[in-house]
C-alpha positions as CSV (number, residue, x, y, z in Angstrom):
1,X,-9.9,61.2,-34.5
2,X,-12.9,60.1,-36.8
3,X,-15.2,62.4,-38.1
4,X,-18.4,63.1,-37.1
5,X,-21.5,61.9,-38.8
6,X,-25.0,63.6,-38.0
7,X,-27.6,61.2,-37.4
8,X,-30.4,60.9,-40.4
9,X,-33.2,60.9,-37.9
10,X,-31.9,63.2,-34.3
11,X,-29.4,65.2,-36.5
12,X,-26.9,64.6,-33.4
13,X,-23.5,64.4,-34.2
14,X,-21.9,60.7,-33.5
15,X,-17.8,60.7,-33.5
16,X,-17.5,57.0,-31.9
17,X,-16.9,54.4,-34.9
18,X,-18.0,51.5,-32.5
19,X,-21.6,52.8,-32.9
20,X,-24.0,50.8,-35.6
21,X,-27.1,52.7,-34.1
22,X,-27.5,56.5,-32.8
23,X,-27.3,56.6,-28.8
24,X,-29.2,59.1,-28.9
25,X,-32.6,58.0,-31.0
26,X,-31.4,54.7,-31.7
27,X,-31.7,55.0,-35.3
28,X,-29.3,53.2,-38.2
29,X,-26.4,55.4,-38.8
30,X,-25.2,55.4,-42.2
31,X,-21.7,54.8,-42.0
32,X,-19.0,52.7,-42.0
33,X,-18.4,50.4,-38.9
34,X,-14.4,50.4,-38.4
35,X,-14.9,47.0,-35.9
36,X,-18.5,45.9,-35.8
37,X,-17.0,43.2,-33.6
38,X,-16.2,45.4,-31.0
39,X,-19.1,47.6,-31.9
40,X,-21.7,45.3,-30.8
41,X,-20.4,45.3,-27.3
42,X,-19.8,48.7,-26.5
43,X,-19.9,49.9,-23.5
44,X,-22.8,52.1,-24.6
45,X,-24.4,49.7,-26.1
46,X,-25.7,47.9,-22.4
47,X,-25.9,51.8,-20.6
48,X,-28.4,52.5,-23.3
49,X,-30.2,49.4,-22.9
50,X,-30.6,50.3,-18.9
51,X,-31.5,53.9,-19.5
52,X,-34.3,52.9,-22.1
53,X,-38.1,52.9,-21.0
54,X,-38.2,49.2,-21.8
55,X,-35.6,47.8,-19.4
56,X,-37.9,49.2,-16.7
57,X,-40.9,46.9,-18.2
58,X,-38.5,43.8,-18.6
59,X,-37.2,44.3,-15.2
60,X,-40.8,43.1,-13.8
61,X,-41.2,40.4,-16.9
62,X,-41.8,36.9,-15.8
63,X,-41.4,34.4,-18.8
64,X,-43.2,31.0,-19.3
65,X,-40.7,28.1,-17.9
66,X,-43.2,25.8,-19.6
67,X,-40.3,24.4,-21.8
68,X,-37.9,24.0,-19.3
69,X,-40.3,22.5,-17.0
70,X,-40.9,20.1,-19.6
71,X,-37.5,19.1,-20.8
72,X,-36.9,18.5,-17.0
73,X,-39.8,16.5,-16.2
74,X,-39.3,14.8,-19.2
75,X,-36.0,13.9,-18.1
76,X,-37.2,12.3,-14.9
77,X,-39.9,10.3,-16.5
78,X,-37.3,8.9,-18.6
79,X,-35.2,7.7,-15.9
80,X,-38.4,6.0,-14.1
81,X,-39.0,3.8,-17.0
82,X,-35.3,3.1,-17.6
83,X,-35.1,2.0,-13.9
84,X,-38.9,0.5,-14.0
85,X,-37.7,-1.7,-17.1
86,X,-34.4,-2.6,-15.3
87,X,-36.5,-4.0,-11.7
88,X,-38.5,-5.8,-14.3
89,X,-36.1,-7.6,-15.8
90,X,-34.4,-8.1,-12.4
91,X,-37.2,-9.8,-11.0
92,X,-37.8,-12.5,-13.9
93,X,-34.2,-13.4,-14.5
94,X,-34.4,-13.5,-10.2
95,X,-36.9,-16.7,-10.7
96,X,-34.9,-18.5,-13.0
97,X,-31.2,-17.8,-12.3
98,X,-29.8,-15.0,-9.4
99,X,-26.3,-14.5,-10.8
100,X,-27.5,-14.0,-14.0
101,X,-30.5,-11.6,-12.2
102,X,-27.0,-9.3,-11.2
103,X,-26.7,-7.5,-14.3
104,X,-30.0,-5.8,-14.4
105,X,-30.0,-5.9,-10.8
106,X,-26.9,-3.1,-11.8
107,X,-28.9,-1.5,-14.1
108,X,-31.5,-1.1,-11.5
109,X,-29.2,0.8,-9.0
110,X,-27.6,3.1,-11.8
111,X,-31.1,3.9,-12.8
112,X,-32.2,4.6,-9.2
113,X,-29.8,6.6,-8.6
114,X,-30.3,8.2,-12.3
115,X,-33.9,9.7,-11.0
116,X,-32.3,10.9,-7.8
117,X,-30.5,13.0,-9.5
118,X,-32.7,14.1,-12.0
119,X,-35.4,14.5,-8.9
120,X,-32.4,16.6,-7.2
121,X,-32.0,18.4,-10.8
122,X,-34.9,19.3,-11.6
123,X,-36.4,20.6,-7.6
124,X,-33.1,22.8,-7.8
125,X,-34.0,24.6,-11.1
126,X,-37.6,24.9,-10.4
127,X,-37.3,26.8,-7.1
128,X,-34.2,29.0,-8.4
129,X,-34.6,32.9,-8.7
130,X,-35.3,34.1,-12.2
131,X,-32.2,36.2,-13.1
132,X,-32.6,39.8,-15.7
133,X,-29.3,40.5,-17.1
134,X,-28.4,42.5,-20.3
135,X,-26.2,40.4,-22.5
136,X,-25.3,40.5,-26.2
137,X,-26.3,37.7,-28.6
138,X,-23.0,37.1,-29.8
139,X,-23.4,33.9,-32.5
140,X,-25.4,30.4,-32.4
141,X,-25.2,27.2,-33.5
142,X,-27.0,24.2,-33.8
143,X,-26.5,20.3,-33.3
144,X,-28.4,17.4,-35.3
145,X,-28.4,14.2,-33.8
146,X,-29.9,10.9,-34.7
147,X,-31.7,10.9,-38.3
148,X,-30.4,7.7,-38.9
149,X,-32.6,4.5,-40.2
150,X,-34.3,4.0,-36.9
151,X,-34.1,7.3,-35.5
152,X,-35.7,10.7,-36.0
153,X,-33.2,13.2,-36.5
154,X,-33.6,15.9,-33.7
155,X,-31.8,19.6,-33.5
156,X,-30.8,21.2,-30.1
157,X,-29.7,25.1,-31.2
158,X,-27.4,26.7,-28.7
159,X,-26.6,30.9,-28.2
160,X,-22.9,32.2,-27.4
161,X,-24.1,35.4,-24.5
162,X,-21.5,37.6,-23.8
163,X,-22.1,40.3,-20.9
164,X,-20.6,44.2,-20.7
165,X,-17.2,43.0,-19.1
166,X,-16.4,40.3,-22.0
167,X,-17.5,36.9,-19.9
168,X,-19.2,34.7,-22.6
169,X,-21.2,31.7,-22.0
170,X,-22.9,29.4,-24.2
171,X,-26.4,28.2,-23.6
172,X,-29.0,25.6,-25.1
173,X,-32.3,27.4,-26.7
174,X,-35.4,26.9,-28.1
175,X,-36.1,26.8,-31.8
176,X,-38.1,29.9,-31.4
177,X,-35.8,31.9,-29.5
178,X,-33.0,31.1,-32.3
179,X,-35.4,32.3,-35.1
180,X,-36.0,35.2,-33.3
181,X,-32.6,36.7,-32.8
182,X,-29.6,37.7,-35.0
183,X,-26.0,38.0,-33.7
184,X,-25.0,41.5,-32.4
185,X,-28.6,42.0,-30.6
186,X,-28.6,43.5,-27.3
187,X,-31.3,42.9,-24.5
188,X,-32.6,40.9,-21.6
189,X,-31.8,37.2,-21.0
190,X,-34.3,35.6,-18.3
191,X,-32.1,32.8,-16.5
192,X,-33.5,30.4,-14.0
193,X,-30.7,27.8,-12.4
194,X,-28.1,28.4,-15.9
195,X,-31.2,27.7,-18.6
196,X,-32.1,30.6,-20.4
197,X,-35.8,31.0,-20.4
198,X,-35.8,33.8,-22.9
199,X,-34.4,37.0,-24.8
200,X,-36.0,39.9,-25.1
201,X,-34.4,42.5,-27.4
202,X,-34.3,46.0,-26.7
203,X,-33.4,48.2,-29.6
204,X,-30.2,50.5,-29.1
């Protein structure tokens, strides 16, 4: 059994190696973590999180969906002009020669049926519940696309979550979000329809 460290702060004794902060003040203990792995995921870990006078705040938190709204409605506009180009094309090819008018003719339908579903998208997220559940921010990456000689390079950054019984999932993220947060944080992740709106971390 390991020995017990006394907390620098509290002075309570701690016995668990799993423990990176006191559960009792929340302070750094100054010892060696046997499995930091497993540490940041302790069972403790999210009990502490509920118990703490903050989780009562965050429970009653509503966070901006401005982003999301965006990235949606940015994907429907996108689809309208892709399908508004298409019906263009459609109807001056039409004039000259109608079998040739059949390709974008194609396009035209895919498109259309492109901003149904981005309509039907979009109307789902934006009337979905907001859902507060305590998860770990377990790693991240990032993808860069594009950059090449006629494209601007752009970065989507993406956070592995992984809740108290070991279910993981991996979600996109903002820029700021992924500045803002270091794997093995604990806290609040806002979800509306699967996108994660935001991350608050509450310090245990």
């Amino acid at each position: 059994m390991p020995q017990a460290v006394t907390c620098s702060q509290c002075k309570a004794p701690v016995t668990d190696d799993r423990w990176i902060n006191c559960p009792y003040c929340g302070a750094l203990l100054a010892k060696p973590v046997l499995n930091p792995n497993k540490a940041v995921v302790a069972p403790e870990r999210f009990a502490a999180v509920e118990s703490s006078p903050e989780y009562a705040s965050l429970k009653s938190y509503t966070p901006s969906a401005t982003a999301a709204n965006l990235e949606l409605g940015g994907g429907v506009a996108a689809a309208l002009a892709f399908t508004g180009i298409a019906a263009v094309a459609t109807a001056v090819f039409a004039q000259s020669s109608p079998v040739v008018a059949i390709v974008p003719a194609f396009i035209t339908l895919v498109g259309l049926i492109t901003v149904v579903y981005q309509l039907a998208t979009a109307n789902k997220q934006w009337n979905a519940p907001i859902d507060r559940h305590v998860l770990v921010w377990r790693d991240e990456r990032t993808v860069v696309s594009g950059g090449g000689q006629h494209s601007r390079a752009t970065t989507k950054h993406y956070v592995l979550l992984e809740d108290r019984d070991g279910r993981r999932a991996e979600l996109a993220c903002s820029s700021q979000l992924a500045g803002a947060h270091a794997p093995g944080d604990i806290g609040v992740a806002f979800l509306r329809g699967g996108v994660l709106l935001d991350f608050k971390r509450v310090a245990v």
